[in-house]
Backbone bond lengths (Angstrom), bond angles and torsions (degrees), N, CA, C in turn:
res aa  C-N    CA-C-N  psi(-1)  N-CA   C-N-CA  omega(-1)  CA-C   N-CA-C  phi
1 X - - - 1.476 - - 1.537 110.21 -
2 X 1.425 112.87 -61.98 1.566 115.66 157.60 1.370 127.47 -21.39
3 X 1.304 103.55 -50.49 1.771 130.39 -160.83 1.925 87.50 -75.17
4 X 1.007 106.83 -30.52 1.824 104.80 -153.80 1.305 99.38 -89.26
5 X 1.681 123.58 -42.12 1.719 126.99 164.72 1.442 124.24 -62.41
6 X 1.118 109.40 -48.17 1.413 111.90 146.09 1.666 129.33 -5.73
7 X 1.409 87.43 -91.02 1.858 120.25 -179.61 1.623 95.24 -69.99
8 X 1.317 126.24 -0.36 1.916 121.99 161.40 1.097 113.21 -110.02
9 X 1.779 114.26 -22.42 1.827 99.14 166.90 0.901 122.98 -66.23
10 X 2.070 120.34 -26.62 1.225 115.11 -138.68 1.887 95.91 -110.60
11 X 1.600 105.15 -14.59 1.392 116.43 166.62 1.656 120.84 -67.38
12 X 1.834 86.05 -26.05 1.807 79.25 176.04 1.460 115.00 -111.87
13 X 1.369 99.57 22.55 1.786 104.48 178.70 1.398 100.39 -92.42
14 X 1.643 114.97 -46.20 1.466 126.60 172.12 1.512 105.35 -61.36
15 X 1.184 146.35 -17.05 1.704 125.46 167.64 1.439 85.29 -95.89
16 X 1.522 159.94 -73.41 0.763 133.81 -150.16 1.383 128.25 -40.48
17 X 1.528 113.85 -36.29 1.257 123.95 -172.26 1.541 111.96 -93.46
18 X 1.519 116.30 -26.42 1.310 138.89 157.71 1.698 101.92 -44.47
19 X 0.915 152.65 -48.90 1.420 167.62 -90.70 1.489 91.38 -156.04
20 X 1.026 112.62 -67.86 1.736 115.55 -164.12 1.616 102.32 -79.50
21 X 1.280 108.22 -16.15 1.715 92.55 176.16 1.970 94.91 -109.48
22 X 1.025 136.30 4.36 1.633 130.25 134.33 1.106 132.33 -57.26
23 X 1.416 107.29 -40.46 1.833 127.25 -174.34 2.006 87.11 -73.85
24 X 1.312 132.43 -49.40 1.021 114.40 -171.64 1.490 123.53 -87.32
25 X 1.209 118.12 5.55 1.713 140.40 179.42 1.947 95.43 -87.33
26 X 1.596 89.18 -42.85 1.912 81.37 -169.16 1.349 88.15 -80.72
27 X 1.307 160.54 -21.63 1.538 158.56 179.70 1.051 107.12 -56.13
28 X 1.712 118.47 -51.80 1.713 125.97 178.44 1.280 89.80 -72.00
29 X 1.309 134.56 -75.76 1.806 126.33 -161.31 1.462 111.33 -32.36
30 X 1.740 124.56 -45.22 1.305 126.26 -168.96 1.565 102.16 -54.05
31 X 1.664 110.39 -50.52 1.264 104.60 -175.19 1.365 137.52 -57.77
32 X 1.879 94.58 -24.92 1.996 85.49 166.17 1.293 109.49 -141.98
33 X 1.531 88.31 90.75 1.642 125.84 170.68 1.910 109.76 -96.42
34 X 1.571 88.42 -17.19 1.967 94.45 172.77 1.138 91.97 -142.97
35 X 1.364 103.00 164.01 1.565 138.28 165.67 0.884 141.51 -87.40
36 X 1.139 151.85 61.03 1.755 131.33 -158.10 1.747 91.62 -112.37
37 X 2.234 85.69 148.63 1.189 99.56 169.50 1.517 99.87 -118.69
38 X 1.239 125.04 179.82 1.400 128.88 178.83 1.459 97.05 -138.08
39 X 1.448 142.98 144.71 1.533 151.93 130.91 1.345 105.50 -77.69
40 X 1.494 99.58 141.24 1.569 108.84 169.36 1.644 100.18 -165.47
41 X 1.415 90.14 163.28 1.754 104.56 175.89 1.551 117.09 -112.61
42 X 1.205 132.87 84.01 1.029 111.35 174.25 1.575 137.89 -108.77
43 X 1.165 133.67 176.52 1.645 121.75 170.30 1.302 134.14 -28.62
44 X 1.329 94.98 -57.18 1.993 112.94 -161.30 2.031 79.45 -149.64
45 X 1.038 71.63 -172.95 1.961 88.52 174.15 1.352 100.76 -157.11
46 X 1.484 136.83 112.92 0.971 138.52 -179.96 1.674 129.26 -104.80
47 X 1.098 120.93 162.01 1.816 132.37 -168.54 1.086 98.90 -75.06
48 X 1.631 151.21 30.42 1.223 136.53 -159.04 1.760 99.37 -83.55
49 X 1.309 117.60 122.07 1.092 117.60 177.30 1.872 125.17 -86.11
50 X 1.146 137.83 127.33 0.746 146.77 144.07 1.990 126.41 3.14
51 X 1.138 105.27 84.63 1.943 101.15 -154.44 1.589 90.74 -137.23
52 X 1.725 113.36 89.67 1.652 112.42 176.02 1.236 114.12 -38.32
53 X 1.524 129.48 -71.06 1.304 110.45 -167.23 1.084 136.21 -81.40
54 X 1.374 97.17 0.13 1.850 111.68 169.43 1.435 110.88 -67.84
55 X 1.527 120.23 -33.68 1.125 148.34 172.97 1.607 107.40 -57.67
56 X 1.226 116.10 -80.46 1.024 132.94 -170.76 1.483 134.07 -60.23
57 X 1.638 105.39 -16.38 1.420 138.30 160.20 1.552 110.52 -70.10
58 X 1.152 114.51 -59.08 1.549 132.82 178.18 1.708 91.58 -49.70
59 X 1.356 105.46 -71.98 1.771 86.34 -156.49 1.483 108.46 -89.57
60 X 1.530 130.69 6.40 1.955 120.95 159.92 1.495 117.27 -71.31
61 X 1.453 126.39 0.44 1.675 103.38 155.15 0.887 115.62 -106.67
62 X 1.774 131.76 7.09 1.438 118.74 -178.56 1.136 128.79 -70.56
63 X 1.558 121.45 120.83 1.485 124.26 -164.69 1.662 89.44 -149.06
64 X 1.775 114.24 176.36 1.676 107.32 -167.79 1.637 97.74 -68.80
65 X 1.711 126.34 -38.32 1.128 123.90 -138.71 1.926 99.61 -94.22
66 X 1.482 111.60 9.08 1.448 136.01 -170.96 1.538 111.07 -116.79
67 X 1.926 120.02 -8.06 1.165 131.28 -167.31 1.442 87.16 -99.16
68 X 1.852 108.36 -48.37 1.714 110.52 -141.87 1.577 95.13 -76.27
69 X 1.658 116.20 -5.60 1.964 115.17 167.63 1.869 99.40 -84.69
70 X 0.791 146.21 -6.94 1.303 124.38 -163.77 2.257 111.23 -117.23
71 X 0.833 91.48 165.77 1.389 94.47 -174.20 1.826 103.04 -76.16
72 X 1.145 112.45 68.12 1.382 103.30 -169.00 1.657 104.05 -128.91
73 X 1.686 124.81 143.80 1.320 101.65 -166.56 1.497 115.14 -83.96
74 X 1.361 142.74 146.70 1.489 125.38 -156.86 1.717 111.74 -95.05
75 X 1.828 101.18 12.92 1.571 105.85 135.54 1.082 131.37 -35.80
76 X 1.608 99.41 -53.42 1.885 103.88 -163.78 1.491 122.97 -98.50
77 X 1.487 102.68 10.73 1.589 113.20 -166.20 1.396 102.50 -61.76
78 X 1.205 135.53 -24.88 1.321 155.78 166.05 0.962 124.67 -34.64
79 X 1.506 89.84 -68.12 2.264 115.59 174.46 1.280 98.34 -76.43
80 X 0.983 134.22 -7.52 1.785 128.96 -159.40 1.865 90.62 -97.36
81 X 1.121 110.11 -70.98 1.612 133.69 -179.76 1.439 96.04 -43.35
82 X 1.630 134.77 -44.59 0.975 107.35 -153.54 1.857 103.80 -91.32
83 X 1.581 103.76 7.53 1.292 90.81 -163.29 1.881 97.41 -91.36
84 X 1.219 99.11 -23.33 1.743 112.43 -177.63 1.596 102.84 -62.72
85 X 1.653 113.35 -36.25 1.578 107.43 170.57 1.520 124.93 -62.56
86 X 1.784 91.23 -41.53 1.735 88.48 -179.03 1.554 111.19 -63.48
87 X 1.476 120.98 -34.26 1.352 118.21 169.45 1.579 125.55 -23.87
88 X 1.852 90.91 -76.04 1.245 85.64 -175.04 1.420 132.33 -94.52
89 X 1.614 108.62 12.11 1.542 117.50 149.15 1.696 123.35 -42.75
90 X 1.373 102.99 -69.30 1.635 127.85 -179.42 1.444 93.12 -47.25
91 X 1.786 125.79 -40.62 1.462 110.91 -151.70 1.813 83.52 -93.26
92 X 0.901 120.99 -18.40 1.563 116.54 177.58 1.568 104.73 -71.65
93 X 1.013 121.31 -13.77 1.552 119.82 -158.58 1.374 97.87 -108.91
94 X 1.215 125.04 -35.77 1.110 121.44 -172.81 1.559 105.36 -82.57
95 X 1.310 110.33 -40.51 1.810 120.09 157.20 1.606 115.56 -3.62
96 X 1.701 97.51 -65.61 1.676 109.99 -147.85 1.608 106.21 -118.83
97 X 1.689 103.22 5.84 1.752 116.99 158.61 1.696 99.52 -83.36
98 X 1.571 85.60 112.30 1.373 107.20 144.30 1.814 132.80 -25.23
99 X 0.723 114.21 -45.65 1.296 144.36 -135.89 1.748 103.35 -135.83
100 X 1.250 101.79 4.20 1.531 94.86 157.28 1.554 125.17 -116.07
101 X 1.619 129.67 177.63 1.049 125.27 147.29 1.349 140.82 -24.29
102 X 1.567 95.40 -49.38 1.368 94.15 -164.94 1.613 108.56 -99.21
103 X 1.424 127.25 -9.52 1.271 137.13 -163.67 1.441 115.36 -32.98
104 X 1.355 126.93 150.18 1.352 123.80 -177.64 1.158 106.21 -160.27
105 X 1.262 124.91 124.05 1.237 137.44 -169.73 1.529 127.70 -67.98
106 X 1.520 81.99 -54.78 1.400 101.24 -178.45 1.614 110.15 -67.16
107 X 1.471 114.65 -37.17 1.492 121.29 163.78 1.580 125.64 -29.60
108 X 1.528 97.22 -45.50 1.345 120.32 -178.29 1.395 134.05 -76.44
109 X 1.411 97.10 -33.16 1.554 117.46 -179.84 1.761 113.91 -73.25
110 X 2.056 98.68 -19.68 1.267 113.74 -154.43 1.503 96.24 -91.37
111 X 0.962 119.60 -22.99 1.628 121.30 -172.77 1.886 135.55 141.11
112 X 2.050 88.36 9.39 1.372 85.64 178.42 1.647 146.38 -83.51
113 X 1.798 87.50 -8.24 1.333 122.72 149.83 1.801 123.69 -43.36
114 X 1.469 99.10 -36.19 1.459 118.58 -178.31 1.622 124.26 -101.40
115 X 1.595 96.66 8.04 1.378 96.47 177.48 1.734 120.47 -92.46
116 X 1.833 96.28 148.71 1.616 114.27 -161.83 1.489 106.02 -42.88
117 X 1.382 122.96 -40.78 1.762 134.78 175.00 1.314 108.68 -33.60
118 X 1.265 118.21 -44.03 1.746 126.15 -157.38 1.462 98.42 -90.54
119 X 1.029 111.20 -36.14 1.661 112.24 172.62 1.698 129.25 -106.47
120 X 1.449 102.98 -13.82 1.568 87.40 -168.97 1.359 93.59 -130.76
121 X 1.398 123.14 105.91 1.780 146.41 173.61 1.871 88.70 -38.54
122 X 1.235 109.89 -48.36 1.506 98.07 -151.87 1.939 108.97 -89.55
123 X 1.021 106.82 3.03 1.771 118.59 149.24 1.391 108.30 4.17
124 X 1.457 120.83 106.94 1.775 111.70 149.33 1.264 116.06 -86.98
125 X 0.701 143.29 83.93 2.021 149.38 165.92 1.344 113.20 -28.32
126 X 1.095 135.11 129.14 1.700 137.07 -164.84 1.320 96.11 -159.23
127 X 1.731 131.40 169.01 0.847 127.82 163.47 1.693 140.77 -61.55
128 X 1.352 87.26 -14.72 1.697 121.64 -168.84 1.787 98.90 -79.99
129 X 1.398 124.11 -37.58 1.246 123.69 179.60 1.375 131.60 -116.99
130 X 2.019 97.73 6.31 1.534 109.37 157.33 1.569 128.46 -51.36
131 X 1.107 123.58 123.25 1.257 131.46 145.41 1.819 118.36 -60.73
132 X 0.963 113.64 -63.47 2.076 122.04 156.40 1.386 106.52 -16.92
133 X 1.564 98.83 109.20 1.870 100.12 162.73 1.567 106.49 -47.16
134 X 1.526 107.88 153.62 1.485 113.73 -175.51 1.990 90.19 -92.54
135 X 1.222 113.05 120.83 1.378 122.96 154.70 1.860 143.14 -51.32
136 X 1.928 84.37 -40.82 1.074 103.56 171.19 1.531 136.89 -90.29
137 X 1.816 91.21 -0.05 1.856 95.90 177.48 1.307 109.63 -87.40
138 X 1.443 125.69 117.43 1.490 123.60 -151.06 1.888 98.52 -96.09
139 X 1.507 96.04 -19.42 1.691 109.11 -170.76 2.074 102.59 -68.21
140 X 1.278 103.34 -40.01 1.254 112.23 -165.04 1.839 115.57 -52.47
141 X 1.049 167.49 153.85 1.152 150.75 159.06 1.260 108.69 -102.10
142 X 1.343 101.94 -22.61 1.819 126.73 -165.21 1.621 80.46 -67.12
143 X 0.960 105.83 -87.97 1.813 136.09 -160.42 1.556 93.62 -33.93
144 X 1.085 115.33 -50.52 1.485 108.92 -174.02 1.257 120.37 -63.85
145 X 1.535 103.94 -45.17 1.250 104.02 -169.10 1.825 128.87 -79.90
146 X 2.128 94.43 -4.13 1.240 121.01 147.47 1.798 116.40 -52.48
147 X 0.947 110.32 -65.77 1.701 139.43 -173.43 1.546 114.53 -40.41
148 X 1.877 107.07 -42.37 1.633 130.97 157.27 1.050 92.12 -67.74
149 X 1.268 135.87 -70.61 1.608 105.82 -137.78 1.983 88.10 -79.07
150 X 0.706 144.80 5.11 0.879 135.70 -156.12 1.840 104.90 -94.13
151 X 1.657 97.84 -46.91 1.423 124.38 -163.21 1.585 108.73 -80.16
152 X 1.927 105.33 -14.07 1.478 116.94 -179.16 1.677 106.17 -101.52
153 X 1.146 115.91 9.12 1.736 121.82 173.95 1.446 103.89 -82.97
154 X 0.939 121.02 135.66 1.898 126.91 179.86 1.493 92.41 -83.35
155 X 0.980 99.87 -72.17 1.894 101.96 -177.03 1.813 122.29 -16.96
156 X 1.448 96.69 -51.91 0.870 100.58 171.51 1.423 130.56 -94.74
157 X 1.643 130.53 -27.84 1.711 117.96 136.74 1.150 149.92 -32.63
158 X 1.580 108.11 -28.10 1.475 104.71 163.84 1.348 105.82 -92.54
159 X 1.214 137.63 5.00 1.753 135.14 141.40 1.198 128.27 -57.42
160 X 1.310 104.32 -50.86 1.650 123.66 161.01 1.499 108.92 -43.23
161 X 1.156 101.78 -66.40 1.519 106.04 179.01 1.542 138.73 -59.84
162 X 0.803 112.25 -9.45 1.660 141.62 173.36 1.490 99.45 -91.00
163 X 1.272 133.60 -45.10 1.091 145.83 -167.93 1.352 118.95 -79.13
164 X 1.592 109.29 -50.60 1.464 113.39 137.29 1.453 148.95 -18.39
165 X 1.500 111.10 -60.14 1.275 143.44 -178.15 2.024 92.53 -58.47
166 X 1.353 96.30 -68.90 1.484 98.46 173.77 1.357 130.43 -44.86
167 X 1.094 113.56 -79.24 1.797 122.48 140.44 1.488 114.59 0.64
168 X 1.161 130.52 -81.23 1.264 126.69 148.41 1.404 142.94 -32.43
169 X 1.055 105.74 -36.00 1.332 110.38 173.46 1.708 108.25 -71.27
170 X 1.873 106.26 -34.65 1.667 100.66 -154.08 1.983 90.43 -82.45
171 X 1.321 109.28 -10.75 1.665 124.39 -173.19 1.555 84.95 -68.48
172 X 1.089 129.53 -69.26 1.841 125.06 -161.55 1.913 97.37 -60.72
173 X 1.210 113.13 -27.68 1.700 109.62 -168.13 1.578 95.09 -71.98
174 X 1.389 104.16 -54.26 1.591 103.08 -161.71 1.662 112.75 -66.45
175 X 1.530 117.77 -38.65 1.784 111.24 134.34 0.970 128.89 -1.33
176 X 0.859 119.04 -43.54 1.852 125.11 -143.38 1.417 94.71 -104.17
177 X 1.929 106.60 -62.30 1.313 99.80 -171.92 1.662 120.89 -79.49
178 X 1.201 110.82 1.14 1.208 111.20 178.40 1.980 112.98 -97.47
179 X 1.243 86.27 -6.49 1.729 90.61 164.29 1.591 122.77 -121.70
180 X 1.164 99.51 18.02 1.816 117.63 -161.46 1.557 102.98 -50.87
181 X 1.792 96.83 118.12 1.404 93.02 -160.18 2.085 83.23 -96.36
182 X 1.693 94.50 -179.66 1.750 103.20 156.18 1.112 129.90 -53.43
183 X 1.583 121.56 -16.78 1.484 116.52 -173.48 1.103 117.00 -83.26
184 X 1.697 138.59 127.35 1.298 125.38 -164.46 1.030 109.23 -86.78
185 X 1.586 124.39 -4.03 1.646 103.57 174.47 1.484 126.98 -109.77
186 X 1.908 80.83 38.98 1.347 100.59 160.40 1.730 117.80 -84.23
187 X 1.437 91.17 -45.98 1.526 103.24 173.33 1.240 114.29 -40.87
188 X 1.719 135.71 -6.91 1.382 123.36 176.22 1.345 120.90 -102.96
189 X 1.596 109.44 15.49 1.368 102.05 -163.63 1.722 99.28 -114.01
190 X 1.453 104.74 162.36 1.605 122.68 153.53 2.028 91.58 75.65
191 X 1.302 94.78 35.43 1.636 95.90 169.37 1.890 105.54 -129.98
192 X 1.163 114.31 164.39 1.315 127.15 169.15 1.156 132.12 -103.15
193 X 0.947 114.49 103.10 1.884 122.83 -162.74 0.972 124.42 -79.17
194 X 1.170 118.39 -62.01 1.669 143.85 176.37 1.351 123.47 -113.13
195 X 1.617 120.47 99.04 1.290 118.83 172.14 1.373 118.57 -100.24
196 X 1.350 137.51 147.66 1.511 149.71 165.72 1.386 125.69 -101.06
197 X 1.103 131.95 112.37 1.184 113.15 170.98 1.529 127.13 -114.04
198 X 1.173 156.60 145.55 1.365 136.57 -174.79 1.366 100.58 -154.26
199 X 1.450 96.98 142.84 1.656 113.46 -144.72 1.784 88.15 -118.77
200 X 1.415 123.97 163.08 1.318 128.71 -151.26 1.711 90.06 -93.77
201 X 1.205 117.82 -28.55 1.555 123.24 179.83 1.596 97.88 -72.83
202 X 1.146 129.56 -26.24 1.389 123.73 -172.94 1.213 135.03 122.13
203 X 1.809 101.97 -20.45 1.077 117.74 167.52 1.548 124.76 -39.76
204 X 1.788 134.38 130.28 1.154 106.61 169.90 1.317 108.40 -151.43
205 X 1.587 115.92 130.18 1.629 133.05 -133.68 2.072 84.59 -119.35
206 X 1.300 97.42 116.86 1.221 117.25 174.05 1.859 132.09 -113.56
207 X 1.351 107.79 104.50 1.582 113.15 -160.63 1.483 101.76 -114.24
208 X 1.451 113.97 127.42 1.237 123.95 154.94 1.512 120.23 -107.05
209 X 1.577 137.28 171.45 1.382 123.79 -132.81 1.903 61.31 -146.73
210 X 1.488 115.56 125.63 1.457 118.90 165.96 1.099 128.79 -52.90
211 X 1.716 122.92 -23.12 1.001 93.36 169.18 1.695 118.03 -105.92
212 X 1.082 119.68 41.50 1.700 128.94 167.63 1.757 99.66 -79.37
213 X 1.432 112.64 -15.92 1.302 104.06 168.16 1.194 123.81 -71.41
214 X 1.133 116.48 -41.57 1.765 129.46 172.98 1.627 108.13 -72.40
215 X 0.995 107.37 0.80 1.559 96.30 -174.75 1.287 131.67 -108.80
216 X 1.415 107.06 117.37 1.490 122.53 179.93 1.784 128.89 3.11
217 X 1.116 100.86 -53.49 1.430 109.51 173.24 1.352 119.79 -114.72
218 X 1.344 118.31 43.05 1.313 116.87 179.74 1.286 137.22 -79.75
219 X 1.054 118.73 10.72 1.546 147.27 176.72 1.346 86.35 -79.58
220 X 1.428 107.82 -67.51 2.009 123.59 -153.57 1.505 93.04 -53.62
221 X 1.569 116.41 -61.97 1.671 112.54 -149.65 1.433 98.94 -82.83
222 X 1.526 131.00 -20.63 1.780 117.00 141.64 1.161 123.37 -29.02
223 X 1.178 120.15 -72.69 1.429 133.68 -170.82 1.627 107.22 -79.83
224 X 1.093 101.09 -13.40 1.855 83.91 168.91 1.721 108.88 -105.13
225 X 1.158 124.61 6.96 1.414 156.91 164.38 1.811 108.81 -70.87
226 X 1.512 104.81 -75.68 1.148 103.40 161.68 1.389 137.68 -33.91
227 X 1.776 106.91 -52.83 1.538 118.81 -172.45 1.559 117.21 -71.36
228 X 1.473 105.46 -15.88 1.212 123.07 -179.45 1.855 103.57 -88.58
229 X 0.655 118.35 -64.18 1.373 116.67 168.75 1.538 114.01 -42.16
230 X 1.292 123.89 -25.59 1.582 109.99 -173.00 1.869 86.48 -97.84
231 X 0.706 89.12 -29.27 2.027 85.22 -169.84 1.598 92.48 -70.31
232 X 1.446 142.18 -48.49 1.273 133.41 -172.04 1.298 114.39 -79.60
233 X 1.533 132.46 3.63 1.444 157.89 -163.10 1.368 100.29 -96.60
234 X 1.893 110.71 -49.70 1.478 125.00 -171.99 1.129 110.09 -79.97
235 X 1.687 132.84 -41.48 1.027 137.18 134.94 1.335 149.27 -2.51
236 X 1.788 104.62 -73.06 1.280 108.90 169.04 1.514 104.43 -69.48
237 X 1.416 146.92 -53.25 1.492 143.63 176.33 1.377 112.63 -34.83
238 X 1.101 100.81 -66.76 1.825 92.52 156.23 1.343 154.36 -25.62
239 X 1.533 107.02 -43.14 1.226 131.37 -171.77 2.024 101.71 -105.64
240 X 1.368 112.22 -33.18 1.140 123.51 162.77 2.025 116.43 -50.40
241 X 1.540 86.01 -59.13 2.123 84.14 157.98 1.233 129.07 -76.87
242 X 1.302 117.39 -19.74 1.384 105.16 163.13 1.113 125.54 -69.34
243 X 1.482 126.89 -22.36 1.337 147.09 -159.71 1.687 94.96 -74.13
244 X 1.760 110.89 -50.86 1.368 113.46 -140.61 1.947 78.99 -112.99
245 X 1.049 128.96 6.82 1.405 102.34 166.11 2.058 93.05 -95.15
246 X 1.024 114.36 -51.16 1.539 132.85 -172.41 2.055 90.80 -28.07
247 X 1.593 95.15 -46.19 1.801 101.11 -164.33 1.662 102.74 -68.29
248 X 1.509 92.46 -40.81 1.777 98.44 -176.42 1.455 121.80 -70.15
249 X 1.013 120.76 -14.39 1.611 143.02 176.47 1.513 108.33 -88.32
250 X 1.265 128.67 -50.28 1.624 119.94 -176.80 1.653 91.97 -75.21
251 X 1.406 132.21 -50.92 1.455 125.99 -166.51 1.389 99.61 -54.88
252 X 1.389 152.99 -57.84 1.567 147.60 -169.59 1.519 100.87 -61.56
253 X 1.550 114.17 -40.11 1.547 116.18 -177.96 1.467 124.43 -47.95
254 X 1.420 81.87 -66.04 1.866 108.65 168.49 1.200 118.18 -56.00
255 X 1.372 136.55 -32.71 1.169 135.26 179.95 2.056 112.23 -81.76
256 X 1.578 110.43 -27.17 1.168 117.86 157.52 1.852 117.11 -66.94
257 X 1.209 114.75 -43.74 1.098 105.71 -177.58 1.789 118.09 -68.67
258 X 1.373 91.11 -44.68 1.683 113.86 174.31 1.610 109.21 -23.08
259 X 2.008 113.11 -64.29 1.345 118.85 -161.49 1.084 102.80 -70.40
């Protein structure tokens, strides 16, 4: 009898965990269902590594009256603001999904359904009307220990991370204009010209940046646009079968181990 509960805890510990590491294989698969490439010109290209809460510290006080203290050009207050909205959109969304990590019920019941983000595009974000654990309150234990669980959700790191990428990019622009020398072929650098996108249905959304028309080598960063797109094309197909043999291989596995 022993012997028989046993051999049923340990059958349903292996699908449970069987299950939860599928559920997080189809989480990564959702994410590259498209492709995008980006062209750009920049200075140097640097090793900057990937560091969530270094990340995530940097962009939870950005608000206008948190831009007009920093060395930032008030070009980009725009791109800056809008990236602190997408933040805490995604973290609102992921809030009141069922079906995520971070879900909370009680969150939901309380009013996050009803927050100004979800409805009003033109939102000033402050600390006073964050939803986002504060990173930087070091006194809080609460807050922090919001901030972890927060920084250990996948769902929400590869948001972060996307978000990043951008972030970075508008960090090398605002560089530029805040040191904008006489040479005009400075004016071509640390911008994005040509974006691609290609969607798993087939769809494929093609952006050029106006002024790649005026620009000196625009033949070159076409065609080096292009070559990049067919090489990240071969790529993603690739990684797309690995994805779906990897899924088809644990499901026959699991189902052997299962009986």
């Amino acid at each position: 009898m022993k012997k028989n509960q046993s051999e049923l805890q340990r059958k349903n510990s292996l699908e449970t965990r069987l299950n939860s590491f599928i559920q997080s294989l189809g989480e990564v698969f959702v994410e590259i269902t498209a492709l995008e490439v980006n062209t750009m010109v920049v200075e140097e290209i640097t090793g900057d590594k990937f560091i969530p809460w270094e990340v995530y510290r940097d962009l939870f006080p950005i608000s206008q009256e948190y831009l007009e203290k920093q060395p930032i050009s008030p070009t980009l207050y725009h791109r800056y603001l809008d990236l602190r909205k997408q933040l805490e959109l995604q973290y609102l969304l992921l809030l009141t999904n069922p079906n995520s990590e971070l879900f909370d019920e009680q969150n939901t019941i309380d009013g996050v359904y009803n927050n100004s983000i979800l409805t009003n595009n033109n939102l000033e974000l402050n600390s006073d009307n964050t939803y986002l654990p504060n990173p930087i309150d070091s006194k809080s234990n609460r807050e922090q220990m919001k901030v972890q669980k927060l920084l250990n959700c996948s769902s929400f790191l590869r948001i972060l991370r996307k978000i990043a990428e951008i972030k970075s990019t508008l960090e090398l622009r605002n560089r530029f204009l805040l040191t904008q020398s006489n040479n005009s072929s400075d004016l071509y650098l640390n911008t994005i010209y040509a974006q691609t996108v290609v969607q798993l249905d087939g769809d494929v959304v093609n952006r050029f940046n106006q002024e790649v028309l005026v620009h000196p080598n625009r033949d070159l960063l076409i065609k080096l646009h292009q070559e990049n797109v067919n090489a990240g094309q071969q790529q993603w197909k690739g990684l797309l079968s690995f994805m779906i043999e990897i899924i088809q291989g644990l499901l026959i596995k699991g189902k052997d181990l299962i009986k």
